[in-house]
C-alpha positions as CSV (number, residue, x, y, z in Angstrom):
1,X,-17.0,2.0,-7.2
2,X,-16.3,6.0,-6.9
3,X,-15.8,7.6,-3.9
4,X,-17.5,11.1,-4.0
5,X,-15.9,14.2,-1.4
6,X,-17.3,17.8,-1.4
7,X,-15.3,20.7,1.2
8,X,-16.0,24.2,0.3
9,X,-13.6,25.1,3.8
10,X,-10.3,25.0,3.6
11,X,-9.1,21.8,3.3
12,X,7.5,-29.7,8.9
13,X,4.4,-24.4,7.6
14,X,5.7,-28.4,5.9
15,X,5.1,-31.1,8.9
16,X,7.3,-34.5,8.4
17,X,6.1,-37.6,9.7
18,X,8.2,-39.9,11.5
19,X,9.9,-42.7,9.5
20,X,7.8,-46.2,11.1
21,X,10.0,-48.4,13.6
22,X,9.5,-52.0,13.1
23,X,10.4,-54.0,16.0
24,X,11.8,-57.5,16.0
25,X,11.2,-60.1,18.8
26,X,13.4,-63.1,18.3
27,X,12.3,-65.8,21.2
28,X,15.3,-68.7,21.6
29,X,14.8,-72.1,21.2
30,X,15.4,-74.7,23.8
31,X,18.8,-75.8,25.5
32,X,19.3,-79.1,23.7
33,X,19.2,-80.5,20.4
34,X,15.9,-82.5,21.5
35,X,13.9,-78.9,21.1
36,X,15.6,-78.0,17.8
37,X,12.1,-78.8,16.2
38,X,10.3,-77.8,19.0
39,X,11.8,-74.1,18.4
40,X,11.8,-73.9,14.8
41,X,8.2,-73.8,15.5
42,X,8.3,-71.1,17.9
43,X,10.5,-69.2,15.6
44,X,8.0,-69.4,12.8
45,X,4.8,-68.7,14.8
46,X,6.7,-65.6,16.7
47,X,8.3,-64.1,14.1
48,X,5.8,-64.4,11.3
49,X,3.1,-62.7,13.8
50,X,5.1,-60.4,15.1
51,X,6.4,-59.0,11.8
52,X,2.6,-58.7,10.5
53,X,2.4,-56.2,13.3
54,X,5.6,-54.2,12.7
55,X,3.8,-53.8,8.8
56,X,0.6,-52.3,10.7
57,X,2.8,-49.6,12.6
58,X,4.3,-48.4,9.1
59,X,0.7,-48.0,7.4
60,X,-0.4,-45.9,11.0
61,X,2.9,-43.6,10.2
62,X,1.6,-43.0,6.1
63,X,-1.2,-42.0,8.5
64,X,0.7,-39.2,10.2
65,X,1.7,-38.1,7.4
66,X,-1.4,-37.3,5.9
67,X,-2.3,-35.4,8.4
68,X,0.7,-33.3,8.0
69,X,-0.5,-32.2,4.4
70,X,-3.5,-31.2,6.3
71,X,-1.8,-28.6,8.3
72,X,0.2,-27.0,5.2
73,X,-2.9,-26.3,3.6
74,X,-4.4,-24.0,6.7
75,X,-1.2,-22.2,6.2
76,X,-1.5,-21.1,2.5
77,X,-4.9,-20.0,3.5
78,X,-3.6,-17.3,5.9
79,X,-1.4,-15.9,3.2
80,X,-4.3,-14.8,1.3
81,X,-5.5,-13.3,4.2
82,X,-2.6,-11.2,4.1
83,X,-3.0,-10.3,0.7
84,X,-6.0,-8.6,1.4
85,X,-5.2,-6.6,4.4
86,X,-2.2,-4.7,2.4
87,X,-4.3,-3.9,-0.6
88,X,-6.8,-1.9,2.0
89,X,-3.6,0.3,2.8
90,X,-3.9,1.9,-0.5
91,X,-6.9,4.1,-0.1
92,X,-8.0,7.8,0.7
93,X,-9.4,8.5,4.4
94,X,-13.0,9.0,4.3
95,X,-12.2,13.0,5.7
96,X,-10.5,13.6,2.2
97,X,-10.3,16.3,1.4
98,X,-11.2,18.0,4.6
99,X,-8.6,17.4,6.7
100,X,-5.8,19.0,4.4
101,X,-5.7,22.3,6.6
102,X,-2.1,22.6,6.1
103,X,-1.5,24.9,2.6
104,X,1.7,26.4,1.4
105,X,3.0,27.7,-1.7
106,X,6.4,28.4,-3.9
107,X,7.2,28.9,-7.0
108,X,5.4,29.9,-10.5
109,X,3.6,28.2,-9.2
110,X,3.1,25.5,-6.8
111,X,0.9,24.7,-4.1
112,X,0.5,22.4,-1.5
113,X,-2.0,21.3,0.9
114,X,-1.8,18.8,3.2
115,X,-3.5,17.1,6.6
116,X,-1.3,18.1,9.9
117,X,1.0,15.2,9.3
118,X,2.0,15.4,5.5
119,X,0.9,12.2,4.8
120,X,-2.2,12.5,2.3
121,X,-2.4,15.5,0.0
122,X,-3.2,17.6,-2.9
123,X,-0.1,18.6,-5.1
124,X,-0.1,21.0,-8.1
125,X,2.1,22.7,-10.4
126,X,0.8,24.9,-12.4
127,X,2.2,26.7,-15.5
128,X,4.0,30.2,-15.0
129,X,1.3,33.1,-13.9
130,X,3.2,34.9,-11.3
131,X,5.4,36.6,-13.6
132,X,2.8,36.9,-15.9
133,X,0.8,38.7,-13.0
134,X,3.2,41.0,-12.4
135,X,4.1,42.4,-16.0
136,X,1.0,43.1,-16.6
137,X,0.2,44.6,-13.2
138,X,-3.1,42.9,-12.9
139,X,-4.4,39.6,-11.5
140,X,-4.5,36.8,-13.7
141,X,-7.5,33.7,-13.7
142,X,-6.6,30.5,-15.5
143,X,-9.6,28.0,-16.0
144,X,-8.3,24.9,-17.4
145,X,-10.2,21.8,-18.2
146,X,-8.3,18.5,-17.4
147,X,-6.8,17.1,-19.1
148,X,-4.4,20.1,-19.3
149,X,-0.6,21.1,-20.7
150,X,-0.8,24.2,-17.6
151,X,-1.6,21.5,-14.7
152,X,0.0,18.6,-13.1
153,X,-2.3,17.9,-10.2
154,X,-2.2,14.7,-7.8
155,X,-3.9,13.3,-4.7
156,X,-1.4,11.3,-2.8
157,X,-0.4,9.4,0.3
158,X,2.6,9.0,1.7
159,X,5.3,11.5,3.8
160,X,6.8,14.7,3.8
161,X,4.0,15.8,1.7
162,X,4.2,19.3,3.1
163,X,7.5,19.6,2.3
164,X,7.3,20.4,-1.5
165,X,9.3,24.0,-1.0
166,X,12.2,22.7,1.0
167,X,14.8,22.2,-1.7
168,X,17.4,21.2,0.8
169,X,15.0,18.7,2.2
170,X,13.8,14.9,1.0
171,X,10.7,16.3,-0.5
172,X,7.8,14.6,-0.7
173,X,7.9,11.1,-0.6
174,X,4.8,9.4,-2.5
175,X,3.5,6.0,-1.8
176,X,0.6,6.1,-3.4
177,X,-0.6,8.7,-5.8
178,X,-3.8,9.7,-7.7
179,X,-3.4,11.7,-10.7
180,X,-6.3,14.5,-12.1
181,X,-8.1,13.6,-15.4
182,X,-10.8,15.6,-15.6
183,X,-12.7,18.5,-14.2
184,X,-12.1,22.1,-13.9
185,X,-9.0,23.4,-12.3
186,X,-8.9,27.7,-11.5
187,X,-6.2,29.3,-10.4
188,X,-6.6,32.8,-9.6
189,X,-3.0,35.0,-8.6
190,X,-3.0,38.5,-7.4
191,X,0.4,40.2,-7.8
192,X,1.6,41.4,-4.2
193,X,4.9,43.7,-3.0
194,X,7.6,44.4,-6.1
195,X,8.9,41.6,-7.9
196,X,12.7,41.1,-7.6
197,X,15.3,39.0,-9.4
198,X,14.4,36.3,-7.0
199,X,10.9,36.1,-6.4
200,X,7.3,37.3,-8.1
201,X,5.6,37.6,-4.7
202,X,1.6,36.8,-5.4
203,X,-1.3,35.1,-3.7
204,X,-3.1,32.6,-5.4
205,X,-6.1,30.8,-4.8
206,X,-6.6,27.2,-6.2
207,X,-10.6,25.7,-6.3
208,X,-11.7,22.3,-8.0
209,X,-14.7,21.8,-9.5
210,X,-16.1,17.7,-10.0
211,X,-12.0,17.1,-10.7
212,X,-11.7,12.8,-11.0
213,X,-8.4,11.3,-9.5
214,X,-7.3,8.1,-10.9
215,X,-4.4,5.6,-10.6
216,X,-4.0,2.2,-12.0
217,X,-5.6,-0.7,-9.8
218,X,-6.8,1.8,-7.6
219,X,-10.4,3.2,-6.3
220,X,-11.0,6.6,-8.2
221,X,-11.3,9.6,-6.7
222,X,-14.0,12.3,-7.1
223,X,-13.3,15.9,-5.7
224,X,-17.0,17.9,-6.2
225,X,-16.2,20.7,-4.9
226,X,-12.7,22.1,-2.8
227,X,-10.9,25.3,-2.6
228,X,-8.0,26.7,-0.9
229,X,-7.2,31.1,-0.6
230,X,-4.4,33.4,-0.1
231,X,-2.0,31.2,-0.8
232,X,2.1,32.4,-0.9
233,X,3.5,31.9,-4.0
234,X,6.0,33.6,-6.5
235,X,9.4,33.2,-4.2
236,X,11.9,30.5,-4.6
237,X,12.4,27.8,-2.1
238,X,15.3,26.9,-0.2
């Protein structure tokens, strides 16, 4: 299954049964010798009859125990359960790409855009252009068809995502990640102010056109139609 988004804003467990008892009811004989038959009888009757029953409380316990293998079954069955909730972690909100309203830039070039909480994104480096803006004193439009050497370019889902020019920070930290293999990618930079030893200041302006995002045992991605403008690029971070 693809998902399709078009935004052309900014965007005893094991149960033990008890071991059986068996009981043991020894009735006496008589006080003199004159019952010694008399109570060898008893003896046998009692204790023969009484035994047969202590056998019929141990096949009841095999019983229990049945029942216990029963119960460890219902358990492996919530497992998979569990399974399947954290494989439904892994997947883009349905307001993708919309909701990344949160765009900044660095670099020659990267750009960033994010939803308000840096936790799902659009992140791409891009090939030098800045410079290449400003020694020829001109803007500069790069179309490149994916897949491209000039563009690293990922949907992702984690934290920090809006934290890709803070060089003194964590960065970015990806959980899940979605990488561009095909479409068209434009990036169009306008040289701004004069360049300086540590910075090529330029806007840019990043669109994609029907780009696909894919990532092993993962749902794929389909971008129709996204673009982000005026975007601050060409200094370094820190």
């Amino acid at each position: 299954m693809r998902t399709n988004y078009s935004d052309l804003g900014l965007a005893c467990v094991l149960l033990l049964g008890a071991p059986s008892v068996f009981g043991c009811v020894v009735v006496g004989g008589g006080d003199d010798a004159a019952n010694d038959e008399t109570g060898d009888g008893d003896g046998d009757g009692d204790g023969d009859g009484d035994g047969d029953s202590g056998d019929g409380d141990g096949d009841s316990g095999d019983g229990d125990g049945d029942s216990g293998d029963g119960d460890g079954d219902t358990g492996d069955g919530d497992g998979d359960t569990g399974d399947g909730d954290g494989d439904g972690d892994a997947s883009l909100p349905a307001d993708f790409p919309a909701s990344l309203t949160k765009v900044g830039g660095c670099g020659d070039v990267y750009i960033g855009a994010t939803n308000e909480d840096g936790t799902v994104g659009i992140l791409f480096n891009g090939a030098e252009i800045a410079a290449t803006a400003h020694d020829l004193g001109e803007t500069q439009i790069r179309e490149s068809q994916l897949p491209s050497p000039d563009v690293d370019l990922r949907a992702a889902i984690g934290t920090l995502l809006d934290d890709g020019c803070n060089d003194t920070g964590e960065g970015p930290q990806i959980t899940h990640e979605w990488t561009a293999v095909s479409g068209t990618v434009t990036l169009t930079v306008e040289p701004t102010g004069m360049p300086q030893p540590w910075e090529m200041p330029a806007d840019a302006t990043l669109e994609l056109t029907n780009v696909t995002f894919e990532a092993q045992g993962l749902e794929p991605v389909v971008v129709d139609s996204w673009i982000v403008e005026d975007v601050y690029v060409g200094w370094l971070p820190g």
